[in-house]
N, C-alpha and C positions, 0 to 999 in steps of 0.2 A: 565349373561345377554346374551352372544353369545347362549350359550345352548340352552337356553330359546327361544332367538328370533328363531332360525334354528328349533328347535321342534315347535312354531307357522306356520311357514313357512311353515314347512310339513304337517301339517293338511290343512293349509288355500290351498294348493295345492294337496291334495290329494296324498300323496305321498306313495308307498304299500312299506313294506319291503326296507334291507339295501341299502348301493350302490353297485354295481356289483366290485369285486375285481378281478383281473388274476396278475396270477404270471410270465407271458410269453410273449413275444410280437407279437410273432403269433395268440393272442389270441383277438387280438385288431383290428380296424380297425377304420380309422381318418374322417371320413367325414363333408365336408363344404356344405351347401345351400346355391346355387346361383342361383341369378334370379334378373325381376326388382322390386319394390315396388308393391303388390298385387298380386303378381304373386302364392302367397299363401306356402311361406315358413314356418312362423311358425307353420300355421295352419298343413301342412303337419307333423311338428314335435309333436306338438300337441298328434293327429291321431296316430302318429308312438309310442308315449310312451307311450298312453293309451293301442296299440292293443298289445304291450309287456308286460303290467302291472305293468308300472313303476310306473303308476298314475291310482289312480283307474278311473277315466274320463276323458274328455279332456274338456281343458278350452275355451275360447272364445276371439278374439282380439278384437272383440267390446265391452264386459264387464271389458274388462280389466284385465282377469283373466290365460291366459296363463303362463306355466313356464318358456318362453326364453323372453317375454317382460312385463320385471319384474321393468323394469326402469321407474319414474315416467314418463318423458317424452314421452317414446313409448307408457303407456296407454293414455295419452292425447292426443296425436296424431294417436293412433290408424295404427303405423308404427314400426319397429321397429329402434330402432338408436343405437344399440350395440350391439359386439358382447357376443352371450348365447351360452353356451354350453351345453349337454342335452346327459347323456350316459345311454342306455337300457342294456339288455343284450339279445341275440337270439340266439339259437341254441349253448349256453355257450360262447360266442363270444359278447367281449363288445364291443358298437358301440358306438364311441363319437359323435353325431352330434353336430354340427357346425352351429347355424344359423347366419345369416349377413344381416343386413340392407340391401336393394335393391336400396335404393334413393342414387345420387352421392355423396353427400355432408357427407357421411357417409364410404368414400372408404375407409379410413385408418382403419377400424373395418374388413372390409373385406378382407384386405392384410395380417390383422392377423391372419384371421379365414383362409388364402392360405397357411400361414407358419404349421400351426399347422396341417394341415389337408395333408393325404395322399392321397386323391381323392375326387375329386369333383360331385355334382350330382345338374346336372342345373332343376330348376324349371320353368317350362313354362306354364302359364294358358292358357289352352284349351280354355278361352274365349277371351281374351287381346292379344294372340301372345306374342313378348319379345318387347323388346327395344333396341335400334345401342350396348346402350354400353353392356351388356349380350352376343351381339354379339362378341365384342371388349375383353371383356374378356377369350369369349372360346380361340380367338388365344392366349392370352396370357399361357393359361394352357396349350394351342400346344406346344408354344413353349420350355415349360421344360418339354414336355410330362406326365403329368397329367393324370390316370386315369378319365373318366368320365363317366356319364350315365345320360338319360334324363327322369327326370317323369314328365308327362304333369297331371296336376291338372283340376282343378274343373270339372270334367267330366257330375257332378249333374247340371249345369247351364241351362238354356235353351236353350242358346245360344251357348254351347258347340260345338267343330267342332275338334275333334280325326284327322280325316285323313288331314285334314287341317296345325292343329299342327307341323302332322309329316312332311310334307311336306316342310311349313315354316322352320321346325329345317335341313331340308335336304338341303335348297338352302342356309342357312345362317352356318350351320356349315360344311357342305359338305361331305364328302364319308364315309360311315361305320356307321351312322346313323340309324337304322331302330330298328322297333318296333319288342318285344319278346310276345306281345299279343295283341290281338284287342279287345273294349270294346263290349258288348253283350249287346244289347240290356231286358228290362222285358216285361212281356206281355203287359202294356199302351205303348207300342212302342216310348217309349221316356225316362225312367228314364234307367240308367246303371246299370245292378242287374247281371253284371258275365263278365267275360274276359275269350277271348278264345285261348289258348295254343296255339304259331305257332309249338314248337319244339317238344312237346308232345302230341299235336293235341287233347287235351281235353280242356273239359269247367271247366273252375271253377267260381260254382255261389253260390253269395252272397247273395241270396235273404232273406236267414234264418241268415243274419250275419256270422261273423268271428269264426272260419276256415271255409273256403269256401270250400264248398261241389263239390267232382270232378266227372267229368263224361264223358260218352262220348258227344261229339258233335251233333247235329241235321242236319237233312239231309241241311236243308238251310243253315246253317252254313259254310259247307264244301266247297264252291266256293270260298270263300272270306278267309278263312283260307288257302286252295292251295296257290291259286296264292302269299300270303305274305311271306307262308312259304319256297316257293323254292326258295325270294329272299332275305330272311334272312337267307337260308340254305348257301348260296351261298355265302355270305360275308361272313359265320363263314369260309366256305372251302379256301377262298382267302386270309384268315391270318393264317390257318393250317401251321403247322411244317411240316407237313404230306406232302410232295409232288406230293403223287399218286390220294389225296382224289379226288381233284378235276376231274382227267381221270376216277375212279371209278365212281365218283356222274352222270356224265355226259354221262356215259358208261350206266347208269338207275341201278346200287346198291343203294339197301338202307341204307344209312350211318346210324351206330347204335346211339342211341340217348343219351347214353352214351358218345360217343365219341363228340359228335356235343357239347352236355354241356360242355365238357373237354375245348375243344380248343376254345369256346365262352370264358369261364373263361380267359383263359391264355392270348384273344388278349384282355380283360379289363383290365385286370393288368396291360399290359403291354403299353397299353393308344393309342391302335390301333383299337379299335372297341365300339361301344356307343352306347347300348343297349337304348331302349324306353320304359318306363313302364308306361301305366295311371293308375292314380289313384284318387280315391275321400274320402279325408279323412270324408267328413261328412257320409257316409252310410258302411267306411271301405274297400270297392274294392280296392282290388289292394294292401292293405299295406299290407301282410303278403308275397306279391309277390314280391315286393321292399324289402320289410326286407330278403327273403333267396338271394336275389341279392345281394343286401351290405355286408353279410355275406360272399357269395361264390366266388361272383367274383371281388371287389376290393380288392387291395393289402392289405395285414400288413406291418408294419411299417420297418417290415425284408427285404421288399420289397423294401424300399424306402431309396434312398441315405441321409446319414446326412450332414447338411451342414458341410463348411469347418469349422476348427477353427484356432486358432492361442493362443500364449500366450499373456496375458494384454499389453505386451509390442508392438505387432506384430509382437515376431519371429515365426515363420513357424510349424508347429505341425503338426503330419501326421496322413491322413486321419479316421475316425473312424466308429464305426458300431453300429446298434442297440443288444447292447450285456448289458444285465443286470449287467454282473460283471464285464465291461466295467469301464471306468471312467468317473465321473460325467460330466455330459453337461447337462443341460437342458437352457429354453429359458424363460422368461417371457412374455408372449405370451397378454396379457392385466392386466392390473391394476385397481380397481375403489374404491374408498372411498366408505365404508358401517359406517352408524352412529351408528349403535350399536358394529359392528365387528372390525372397521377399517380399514387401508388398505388388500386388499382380491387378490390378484397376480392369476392370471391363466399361469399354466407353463403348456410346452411343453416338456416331458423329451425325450431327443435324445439317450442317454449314461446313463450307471449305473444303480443306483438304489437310490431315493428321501426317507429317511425312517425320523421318527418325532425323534428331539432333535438332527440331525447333524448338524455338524456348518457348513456351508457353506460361499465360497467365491461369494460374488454377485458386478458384473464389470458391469458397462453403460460408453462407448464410441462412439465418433463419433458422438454425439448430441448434442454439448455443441451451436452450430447455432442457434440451436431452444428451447434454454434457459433448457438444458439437459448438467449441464456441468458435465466433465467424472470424474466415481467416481468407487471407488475401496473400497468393506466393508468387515470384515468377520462376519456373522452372524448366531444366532442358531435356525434351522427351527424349530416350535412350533410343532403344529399337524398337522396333512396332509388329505386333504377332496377329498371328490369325489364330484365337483358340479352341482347341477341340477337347473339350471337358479339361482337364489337368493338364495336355500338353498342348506347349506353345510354340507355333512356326511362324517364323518371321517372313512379314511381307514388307514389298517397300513401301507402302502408301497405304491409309486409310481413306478413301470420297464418302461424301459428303450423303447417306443414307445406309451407309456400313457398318458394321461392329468389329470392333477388333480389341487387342490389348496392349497396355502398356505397365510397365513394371520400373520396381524401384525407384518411385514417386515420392518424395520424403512427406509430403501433404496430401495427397489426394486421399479424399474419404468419398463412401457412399453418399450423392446427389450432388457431388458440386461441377463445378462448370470449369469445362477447360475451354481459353476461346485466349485471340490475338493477345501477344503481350502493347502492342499498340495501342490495342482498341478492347481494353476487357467487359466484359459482360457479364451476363447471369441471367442461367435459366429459372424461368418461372417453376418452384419446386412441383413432384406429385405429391399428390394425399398419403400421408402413413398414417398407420391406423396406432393407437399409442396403447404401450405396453401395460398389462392392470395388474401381472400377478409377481408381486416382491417377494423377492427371497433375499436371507441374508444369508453371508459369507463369513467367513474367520478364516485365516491364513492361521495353520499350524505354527509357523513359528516364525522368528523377525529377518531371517533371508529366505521367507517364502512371502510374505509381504511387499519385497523389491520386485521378485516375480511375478506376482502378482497384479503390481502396479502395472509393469510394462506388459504383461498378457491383456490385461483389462484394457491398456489403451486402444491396442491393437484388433481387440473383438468393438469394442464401441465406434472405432472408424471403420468399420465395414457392415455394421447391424446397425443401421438407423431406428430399430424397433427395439433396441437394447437397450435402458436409458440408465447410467449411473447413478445414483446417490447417497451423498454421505452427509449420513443424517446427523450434525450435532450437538440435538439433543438425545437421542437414542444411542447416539456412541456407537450404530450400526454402518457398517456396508452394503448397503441395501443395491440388487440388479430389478430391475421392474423389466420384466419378460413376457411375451403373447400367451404363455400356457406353461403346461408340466413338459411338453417333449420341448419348448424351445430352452424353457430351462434348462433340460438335461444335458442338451446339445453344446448349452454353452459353457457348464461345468464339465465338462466332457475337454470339451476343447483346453479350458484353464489349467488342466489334468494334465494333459495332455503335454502342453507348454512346460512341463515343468516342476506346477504350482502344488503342494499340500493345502490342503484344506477343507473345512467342514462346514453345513449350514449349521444357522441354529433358530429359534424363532423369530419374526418378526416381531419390532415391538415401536404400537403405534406411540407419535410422540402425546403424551397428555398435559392437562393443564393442573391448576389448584388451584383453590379458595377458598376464601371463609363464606359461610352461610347464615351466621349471625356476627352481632357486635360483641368485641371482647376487647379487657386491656391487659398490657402486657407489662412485668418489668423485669427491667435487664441488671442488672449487677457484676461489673469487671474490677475486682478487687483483687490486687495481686502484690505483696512485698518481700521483696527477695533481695532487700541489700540495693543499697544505691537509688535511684529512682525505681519507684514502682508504678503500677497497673492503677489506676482510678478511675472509671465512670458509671455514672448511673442513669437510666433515663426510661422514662413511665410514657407508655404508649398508648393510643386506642384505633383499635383498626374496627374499620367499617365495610362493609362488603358493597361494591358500584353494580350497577346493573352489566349485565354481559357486553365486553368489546369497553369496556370505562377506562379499561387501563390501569394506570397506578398515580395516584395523586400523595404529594405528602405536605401537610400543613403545619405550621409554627406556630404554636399555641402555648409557648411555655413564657410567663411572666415575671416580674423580677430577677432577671438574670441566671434562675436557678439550674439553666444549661449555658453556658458560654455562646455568645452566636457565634463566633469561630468555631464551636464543636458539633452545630446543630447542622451541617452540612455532614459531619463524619457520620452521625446517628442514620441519617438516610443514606449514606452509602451503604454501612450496615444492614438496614432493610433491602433495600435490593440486591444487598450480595446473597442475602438469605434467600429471601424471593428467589433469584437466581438457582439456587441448589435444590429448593424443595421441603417441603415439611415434613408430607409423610410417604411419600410414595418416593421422591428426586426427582417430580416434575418443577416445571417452572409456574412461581406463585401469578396469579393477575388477578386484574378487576378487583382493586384497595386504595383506600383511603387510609394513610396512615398521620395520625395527630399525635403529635410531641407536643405532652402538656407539661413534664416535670422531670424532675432530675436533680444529680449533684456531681457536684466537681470538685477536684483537690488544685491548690494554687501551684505544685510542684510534680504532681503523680500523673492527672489528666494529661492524655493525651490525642491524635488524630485517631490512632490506630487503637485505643482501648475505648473511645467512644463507638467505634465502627463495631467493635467486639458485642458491646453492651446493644446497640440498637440489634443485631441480629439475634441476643439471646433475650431481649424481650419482643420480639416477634415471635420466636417461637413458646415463650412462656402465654403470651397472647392463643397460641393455634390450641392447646393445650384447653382452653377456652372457648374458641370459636366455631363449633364444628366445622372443622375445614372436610374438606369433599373434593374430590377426582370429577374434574372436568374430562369427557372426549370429544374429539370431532366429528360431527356429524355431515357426512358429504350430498349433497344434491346429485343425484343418477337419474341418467334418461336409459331406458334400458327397450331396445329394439327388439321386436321379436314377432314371430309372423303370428298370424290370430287366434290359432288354437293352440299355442303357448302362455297367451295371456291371463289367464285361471291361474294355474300353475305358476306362474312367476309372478304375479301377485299375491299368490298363499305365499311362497317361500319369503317375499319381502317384507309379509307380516312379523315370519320366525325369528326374522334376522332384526326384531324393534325395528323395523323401520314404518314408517308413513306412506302411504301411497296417496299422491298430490293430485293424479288424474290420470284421464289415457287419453289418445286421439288419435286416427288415422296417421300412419306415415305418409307427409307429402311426397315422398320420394320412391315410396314401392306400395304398388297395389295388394293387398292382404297381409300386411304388417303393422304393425299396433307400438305407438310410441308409450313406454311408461314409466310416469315421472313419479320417484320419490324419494325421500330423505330418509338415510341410513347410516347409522356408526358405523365410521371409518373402521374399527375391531371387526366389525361384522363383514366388511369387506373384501380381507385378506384373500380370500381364495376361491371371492367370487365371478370371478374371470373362468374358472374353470366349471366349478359349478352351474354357471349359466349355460356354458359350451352342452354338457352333459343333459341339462332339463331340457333341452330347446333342439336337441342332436346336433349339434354343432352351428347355429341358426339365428343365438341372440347375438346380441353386440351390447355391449353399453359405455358410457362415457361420466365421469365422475366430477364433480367442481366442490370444490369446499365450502359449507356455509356459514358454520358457526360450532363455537364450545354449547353444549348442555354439562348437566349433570349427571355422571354415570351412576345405574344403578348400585345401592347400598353392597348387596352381596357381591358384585363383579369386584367393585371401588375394594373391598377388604380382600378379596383375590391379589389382587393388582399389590393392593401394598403388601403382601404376606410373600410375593416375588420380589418383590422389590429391596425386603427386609434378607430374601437368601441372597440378593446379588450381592448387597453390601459388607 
């Protein structure tokens, strides 16, 4: 059936010839797309394994017929929501691209497609500009210095604007930016039919299609090629090894053009200089120019440090390299359930060599939070594929800086570590960013509930940003999701599988309490023939400062509770406790004193005193005004600086506190803001920040403590509570 389906797949995609194999790690090279939504990623990929001949055509994101948006969801949405991988081969050099979702709600696809990938190549549409966060992420690739390069897209638009592009990429990613060609006008002085060389000062035009015919330059040409070129010569000279180049360049030698290419290459690898390439994958410009780029001047994997590791245990292991007869390390870099294949693992190999029928040890730690709890298996990898969006061609061998897949893994989940069953290890995990916006679930009916379950497990070992919880005290299903489209995606999928079912609101867990002192009494009188019901017992509850807990004190004299019964009386109260007074939250922070009572020598029992202590608790609350405790959560909420007006008015709205603000250590013109907010007021602000901020805040949440909710909420709350019942 797999066979079968993958050879369907290859036709329905056009797919030429095997998958590219190399036996080297030099011979590889990792590449991610990034960019925002529409920015024209896949299409780019698209374009790029057509002009390779990976495919004999390229496909369409609006028909739905692309190889990296293969997911039902991203044809219906016409976006992509997962991460594809997509390897060509150029110049005998396999290139794995990397496509990634561009919409927020979609980041944890993308921090995958960071791990696996050895350099980045940001996509910017020539007609749309980027968006904060595209911005937000180049620093992030600064910061572990990250080879990168910029292709600005849709060049064929009308509304296309090249020098514009470069420009906006110059003031938002800043120095060492510039363009390696300028797009060239065709005779109707408007469509792009050639780019013109800064470093080699030729034309290459496209007018007759791919390979672009090269040539010299036209005398108008030559003004506009000068002037770019001596300032692109000029940042290649100012990350030169070469000390002198610069005094020669400037002395008026002509730097040989050999050399200018050399030392271009080395400062991209080394993630100090960010070449520009346009290009338009619909008419081909540009993509055979970007592909000897990818090729020539970002790193191999040789290149590129391996994460740490450690033993399963967390002792210490030393450093390691991309070395094929190295020892095993690879990464499970995504996971996704296929209905006819099964589970489908895209690994990362860091170390060694992945070859089909080893047994391997596969370790997931560190996730057990987010319903990943740590497991340790040894298993026999089947066949080993090379994947091209959906479909999968078997290669013999994975080395050791390759990507490839393996299938029908009974354990493998997104991040864990497949390495020697001799010798197991574990990778040092990446950052996932954790999920803010809960929704809850209900299974229609009790055999969509089984389905359900096993859907659910299935999407949570491959969404690390997915986190289950079953809340209870809420008696909810609660998914905690990055946003409204990752949500969608995933009820989509459960749907999909299967499953019936409906949301319905969240509902935060709350607390109770008394607010003054009150006494309670209980009365269990019951005679029905034979032994009867007897106990009585007279209480006074006292309310503790917040966080006091539950205390209970024996205060009753002269026997007039049995002390064998005065254990039942408190079981009583905290079963009550336990269920709730007035809303069905759970009671805290009491002091309850058993001062009086009575018993029968034949009637009294364990279970009619337990009866009697819960109904003089509640004759007690009757008394006491008890009151709706919520939780109120401490948030640091990120957001760059002309956000922070705005997102501090709205944390007013929401009752919250604002504790302070202070420069973000970590990004220049971003403003940390701290304050405390009911967790009710929280609900769906994961999204609402997204929208104030244009998709730009962040924020992070930690629990601090119960207060008292509001009088008029508090009699909402129980008037719900009173229709559930």
């Amino acid at each position: 059936m797999a066979q079968r389906n993958a050879a369907s797949a290859k036709n329905e995609k056009g797919v030429t010839g095997g998958a590219p194999v190399v036996t080297e790690p030099g011979r590889v090279r990792n590449v991610v797309l990034v960019g925002h939504s529409g920015a024209g990623k896949t299409t780019l990929v698209e374009a790029l394994l057509a002009a390779s001949g990976t495919i004999g055509r390229a496909g369409s994101v609006t028909e739905g017929t692309t190889v990296c948006d293969h997911d039902p969801a991203a044809v219906r949405q016409q976006r992509s929501v997962s991460l594809a991988c997509a390897p060509l081969l150029h110049r005998d050099v396999k290139v794995n691209l990397l496509d990634t979702p561009g919409y927020g709600d979609f980041v944890g696809e993308l921090r995958a497609g960071l791990r696996a990938a050895d350099a980045a190549l940001f996509v910017v549409s020539a007609v749309d500009g980027m968006d904060a966060a595209t911005a937000a992420l180049w620093e992030e690739c600064a910061a572990v210095d990250m080879p990168r390069a910029v292709a600005v897209t849709r060049l064929d638009h009308p509304r296309a604007d090249f020098d514009e592009s470069v420009a906006l990429c110059q003031r938002v990613f800043g120095d060492n930016v510039l363009p390696l060609y300028l797009p060239m006008l065709g005779d109707d002085g408007e469509s792009v039919a050639g780019l013109m060389g800064l470093i080699t000062r030729r034309v290459f035009d496209y007018s007759q299609g791919l390979p672009a015919a090269v040539r010299e330059p036209d005398p108008e040409h030559l003004p506009a090629i000068l002037e770019s070129r001596n300032e692109l010569i000029e940042g290649i000279i100012a990350e030169s090894e070469d000390e002198t180049l610069m005094d020669r360049y400037l002395g008026g030698e002509e730097i040989d053009i050999e050399v200018l290419i050399t030392d271009l290459e080395t400062a991209v690898a080394r993630g100090h200089f960010y070449p520009v390439v346009p290009v338009c994958a619909e008419t081909g410009v540009g993509l055979d120019a970007l592909l000897d780029g990818l090729v020539a001047a970002f790193p191999s994997p040789l290149e590129h440090e391996v994460p740490a590791v450690t033993g399963v245990d967390g002792s210490p292991r030393p450093p390691l390299a991309c070395d094929p007869d190295g020892p095993l390390v690879a990464e499970v870099v995504k996971t996704t359930v296929d209905r006819h294949v099964g589970r489908v693992s895209l690994v990362r190999v860091f170390s060694g060599t992945l070859r089909p029928d080893q047994v391997v040890h596969v370790s997931g730690h560190g996730m057990a939070e987010r319903g990943h709890p740590d497991h340790d298996a040894d298993e026999r990898v089947g066949h080993i594929y090379s994947p091209l969006g959906a479909t999968l061609r078997e290669v013999p061998t994975a080395v050791a800086g390759d990507l490839c897949a393996i299938t029908k893994s009974g354990s493998a989940e997104t991040g864990d570590t497949i390495s020697a069953k001799e010798e197991p290890l574990l990778v040092a995990p990446w950052e996932m960013p954790e999920p803010l916006l809960p929704v809850a679930i209900v299974a229609k009916s009790r055999a969509d509930e089984d389905a359900l379950a096993r859907n659910l497990a299935r999407l949570v070992a491959g969404d690390p940003t997915l986190r289950l919880d079953r809340n209870p005290e809420t008696h909810q299903l609660v998914l905690w999701c990055m946003g409204e489209a990752h949500a969608d995606v995933v009820l989509d999928r459960l749907r999909a599988g299967g499953v019936e079912l409906e949301t319905e609101p969240v509902r935060v867990a709350l607390r109770e309490t008394f607010t003054a002192a009150a006494k309670g009494h209980g009365r269990h009188v019951k005679q029905s023939g034979g032994h009867g019901q007897y106990a009585v017992c007279d209480i006074e509850v006292t309310p503790l400062p917040r966080g006091g807990g539950f205390e209970f004190v024996d205060k009753v004299v002269g026997g007039a509770v049995p002390h064998n019964y005065i254990p039942s009386v408190e079981k009583g109260v905290r079963a009550q406790m336990e269920r709730g007074l007035v809303g069905g939250y759970p009671v805290v922070d009491l002091r309850v004193s058993l001062f009086d009572g009575k018993a029968h020598s034949v009637d009294s029992s364990d279970a009619a005193f337990q009866t009697a202590g819960a109904l003089a608790l509640r004759d007690a609350a009757e008394k006491g005004q008890p009151t709706l405790l919520e939780p109120v959560d401490e948030i640091t909420v990120r957001v760059p600086d002309s956000s922070v007006g705005a997102v501090m008015g709205d944390l007013s709205g929401r009752r919250g506190r604002v504790l302070g603000t202070e420069p973000d250590p970590d990004a220049e013109g971003r403003t940390l803001v701290r304050a405390e907010v009911p967790a009710t007021e929280l609900l769906r602000y994961a999204v609402e920040l997204r929208s104030m901020t244009a998709g730009t805040g962040t924020f992070r949440r930690e629990f601090a403590r119960y207060e008292p909710m509001p009088a008029h909420l508090a009699e909402q709350v129980r008037k719900e509570a009173g229709g559930r019942s």
